[in-house]
N, C-alpha and C positions, 0 to 999 in steps of 0.2 A: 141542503140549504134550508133554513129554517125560513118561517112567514115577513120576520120583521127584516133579515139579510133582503128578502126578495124585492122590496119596499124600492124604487129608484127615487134619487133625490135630484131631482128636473135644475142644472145651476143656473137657469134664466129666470128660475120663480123662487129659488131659493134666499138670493141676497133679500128681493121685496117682501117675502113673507118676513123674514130676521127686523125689516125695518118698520113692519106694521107690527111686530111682537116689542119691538123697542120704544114703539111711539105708543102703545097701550098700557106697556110694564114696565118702562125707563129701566129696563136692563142693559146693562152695555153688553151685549153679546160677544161685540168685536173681543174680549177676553178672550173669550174658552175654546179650548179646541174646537176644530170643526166635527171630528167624529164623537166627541159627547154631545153637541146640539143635534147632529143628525140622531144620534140613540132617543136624545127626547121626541123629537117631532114624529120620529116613526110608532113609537110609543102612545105616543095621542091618538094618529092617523088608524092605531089599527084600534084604539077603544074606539074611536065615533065612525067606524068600517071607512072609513076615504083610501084608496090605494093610489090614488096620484096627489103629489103635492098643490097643483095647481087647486082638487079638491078641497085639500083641507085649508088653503088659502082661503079660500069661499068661504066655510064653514068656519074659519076665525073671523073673518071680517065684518060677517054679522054676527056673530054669537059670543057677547062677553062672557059669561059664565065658562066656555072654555077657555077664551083667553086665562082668566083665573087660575082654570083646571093647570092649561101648561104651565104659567107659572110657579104655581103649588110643588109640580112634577118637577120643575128642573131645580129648585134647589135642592141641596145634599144634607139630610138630617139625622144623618145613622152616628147615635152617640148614644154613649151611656155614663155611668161616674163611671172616675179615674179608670178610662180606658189606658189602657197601654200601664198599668200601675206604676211602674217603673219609672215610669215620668215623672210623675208625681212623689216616689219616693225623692228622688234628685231636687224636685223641686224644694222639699221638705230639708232634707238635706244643708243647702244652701242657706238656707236661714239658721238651720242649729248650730253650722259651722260660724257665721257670722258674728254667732253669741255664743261662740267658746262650749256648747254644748255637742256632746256626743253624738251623733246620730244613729249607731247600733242599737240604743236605748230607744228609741221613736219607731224604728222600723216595723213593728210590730201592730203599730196605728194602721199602717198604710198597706201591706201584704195581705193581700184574700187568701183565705184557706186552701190547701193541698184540695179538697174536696169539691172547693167552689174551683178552682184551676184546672180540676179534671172537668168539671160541670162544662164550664164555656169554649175549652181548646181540645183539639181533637186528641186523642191518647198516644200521637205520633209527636203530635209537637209540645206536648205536656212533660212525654221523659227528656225530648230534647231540651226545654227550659230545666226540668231536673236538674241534667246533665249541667248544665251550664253553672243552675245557681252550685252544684255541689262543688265545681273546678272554680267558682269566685271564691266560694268558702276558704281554699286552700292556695289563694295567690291576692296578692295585694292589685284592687282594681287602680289604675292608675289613675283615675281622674278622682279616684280617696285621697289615691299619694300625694296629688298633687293640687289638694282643694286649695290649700294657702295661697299657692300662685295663680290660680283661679281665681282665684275669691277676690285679691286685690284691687285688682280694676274697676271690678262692676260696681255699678251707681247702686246698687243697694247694700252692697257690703260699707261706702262709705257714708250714706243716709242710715243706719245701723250703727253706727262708731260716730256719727257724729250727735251733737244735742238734738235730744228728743223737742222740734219745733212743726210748725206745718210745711215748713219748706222742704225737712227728711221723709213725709210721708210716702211711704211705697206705693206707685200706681203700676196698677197690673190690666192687663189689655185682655179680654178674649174675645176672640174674631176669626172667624164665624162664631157664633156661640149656642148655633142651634136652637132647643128646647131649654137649654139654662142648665144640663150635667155638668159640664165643663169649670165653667165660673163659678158654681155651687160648690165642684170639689175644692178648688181653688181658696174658697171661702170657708169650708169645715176644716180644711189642714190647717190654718192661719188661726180661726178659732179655738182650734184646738191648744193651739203651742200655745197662746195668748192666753190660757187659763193656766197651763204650768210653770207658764215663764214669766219672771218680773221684770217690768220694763219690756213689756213685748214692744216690740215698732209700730206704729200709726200706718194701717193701708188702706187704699182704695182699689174696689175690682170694678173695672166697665168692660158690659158685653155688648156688643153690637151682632146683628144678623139681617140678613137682607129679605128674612120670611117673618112677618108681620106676624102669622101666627105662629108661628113657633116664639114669637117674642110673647106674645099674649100667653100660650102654654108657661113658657119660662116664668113668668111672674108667677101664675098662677102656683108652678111649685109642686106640680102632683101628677107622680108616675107611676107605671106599670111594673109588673118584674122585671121584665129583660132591660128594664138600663142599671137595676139593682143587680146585673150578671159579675160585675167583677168587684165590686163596693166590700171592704171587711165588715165583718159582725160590729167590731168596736164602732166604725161611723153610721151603719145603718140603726143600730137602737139606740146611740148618741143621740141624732140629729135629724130621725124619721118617725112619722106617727105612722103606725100600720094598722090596715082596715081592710076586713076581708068582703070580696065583691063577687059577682059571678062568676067570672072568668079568673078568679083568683085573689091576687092581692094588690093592692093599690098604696102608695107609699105618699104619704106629707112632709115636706120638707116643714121644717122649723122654722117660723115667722122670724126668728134673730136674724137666720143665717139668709133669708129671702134677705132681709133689709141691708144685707153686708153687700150686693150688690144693686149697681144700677145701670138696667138693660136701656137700651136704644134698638131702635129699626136703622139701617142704613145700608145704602150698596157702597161696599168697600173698596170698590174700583173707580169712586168716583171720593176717594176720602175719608177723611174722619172727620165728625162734628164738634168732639170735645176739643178744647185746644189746653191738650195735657202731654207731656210729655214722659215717658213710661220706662220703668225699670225692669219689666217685663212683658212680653207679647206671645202670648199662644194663640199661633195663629197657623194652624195641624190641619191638615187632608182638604186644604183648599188648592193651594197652588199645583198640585197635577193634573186640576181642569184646567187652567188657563194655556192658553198658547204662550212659544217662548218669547215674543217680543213684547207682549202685553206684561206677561207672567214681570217682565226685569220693569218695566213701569211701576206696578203696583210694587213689590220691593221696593222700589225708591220710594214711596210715599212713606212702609212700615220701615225706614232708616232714619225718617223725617220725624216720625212720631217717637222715634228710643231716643232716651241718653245714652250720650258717649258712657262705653258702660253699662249698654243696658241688654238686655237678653233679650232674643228671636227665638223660641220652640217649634220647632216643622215637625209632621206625623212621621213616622217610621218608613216611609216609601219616599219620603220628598228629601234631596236631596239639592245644595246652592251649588255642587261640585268648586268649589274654590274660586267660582267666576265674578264674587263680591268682594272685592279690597275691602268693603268697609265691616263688612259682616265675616269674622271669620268664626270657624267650628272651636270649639274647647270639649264639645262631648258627642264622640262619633256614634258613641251607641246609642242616647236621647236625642240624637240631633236640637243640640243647644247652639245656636251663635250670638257671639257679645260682638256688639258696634265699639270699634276697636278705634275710629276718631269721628 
């Protein structure tokens, strides 16, 4: 048994500590599972050496700067661009389709190299994607076959096909949005079409996150290698200024594409601040901390924020299992849902 297993969480001092953590951080804790909040607190407990909770009760109650420290710790900021790429090609996708453009032709923007693939995924699961991309190659992906009836429904396919006004403009949601990878990429692919395409569509991105700095990072626009781990060549010397540092290299987003979005702070279990209604929501690798009765609360809010028509994106491990009438799946392998009324 490892040091932090050995850790016991006292359940008479543990609701009080969660309510002085909430009344210092306005966190709704009541969300998250209970075994990712225990992971945090023990985590703390054994940086400031406390081996009983009632200790590190003490040790929060006077001391803001850890209050800070755990909140810092318990949110989740592991992102880089276009994780999962594939996502993002679909996403791409969806809009070329919209305008009668190809998208075989595009894919090439968005695919990190054989070399950078080897780079960040292990050489077990890199032949396995091989494998896979070479068996799409020679079978029609069905959700290609069947973009048209796809495509139909969704509010941006009909803001798309209707007059270029402010009323059709595309609002795209990202939440969590971390450090600003997310929304960034979301803003270079958009960009990009927008210089080849005439008549591109009018869009708006907002990112919200509940870690003040990482929103402060986000603006600021400037990162390390490893969120440059799965980014293609074509977007990284498009839309990065590179500058070499001690520890390597350091990357500047492009003042255009900074100003293409506009971040907020906000806890998302208690809401959204903009009162916009959204054609799109990526909102990836949050809901498998939340507990399941809280987890279908927050859903109801991001049902409230789409249009009829509008798209859900959940991360590769999150899954609605078909328990949302309102949200159903159109792409099992992106996990995409369109708000169906």
């Amino acid at each position: 048994m490892g040091f932090i297993e050995s850790i016991k969480i006292d359940d008479k001092v543990y609701p009080v500590l969660l309510r002085l953590l909430k009344n210092k951080t306005g966190i709704n804790f009541e969300y998250y599972r209970k075994n990712f909040i225990e992971k945090r607190i023990k985590s703390r407990m054994i940086r400031v050496s406390c081996t009983k909770l009632n200790d590190y009760y003490d040790y929060l109650f006077s001391n803001d700067e850890e209050i800070k420290k755990f909140s810092d710790g318990f949110t989740i900021n592991y992102t880089h661009f276009f994780r999962d790429w594939e996502v993002f090609k679909t996403f791409q996708d969806l809009f070329l389709a919209s305008l009668n453009k190809s998208p075989e032709k595009f894919t090439h923007f968005i695919k990190p190299s054989a070399s950078k693939l080897m780079k960040f995924r292990s050489t077990e699961n890199y032949k396995k994607n091989q494998a896979k991309e070479k068996n799409r190659s020679t079978k029609v992906d069905p959700f290609e076959l069947n973009v048209l009836a796809i495509l139909s429904p969704l509010s941006l396919f009909r803001k798309i096909k209707g007059p270029k006004t402010s009323k059709n403009t595309i609002n795209i949601w990202s939440a969590p949005c971390a450090s600003g990878e997310e929304p960034y990429t979301l803003a270079m692919i958009l960009d990009n079409l927008a210089r080849m395409i005439p008549n591109f569509p009018d869009y708006k991105i907002i990112a919200s996150d509940i870690d003040k700095d990482a929103i402060v990072k986000a603006k600021q626009g400037k990162y390390e290698e490893m969120a440059m781990k799965e980014i293609s060549e074509y977007f990284k010397n498009k839309y990065f200024r590179k500058k070499e540092s001690y520890f390597g290299f350091n990357y500047a987003i492009n003042d255009e594409i900074k100003n293409k979005v506009e971040f907020i702070d906000e806890d998302l279990t208690k809401g959204h601040t903009k009162p916009l209604k959204y054609d799109l929501v990526f909102c990836r690798y949050l809901l498998i901390y939340f507990n399941r009765i809280n987890r279908n609360k927050f859903l109801k809010n991001i049902e409230n924020q789409l249009n009829v028509g509008g798209l859900l994106v959940l991360g590769k491990t999150e899954t609605l299992f078909n328990k949302h009438p309102v949200l159903r799946l159109v792409d099992e392998k992106q996990h995409f849902y369109i708000k169906s009324y």
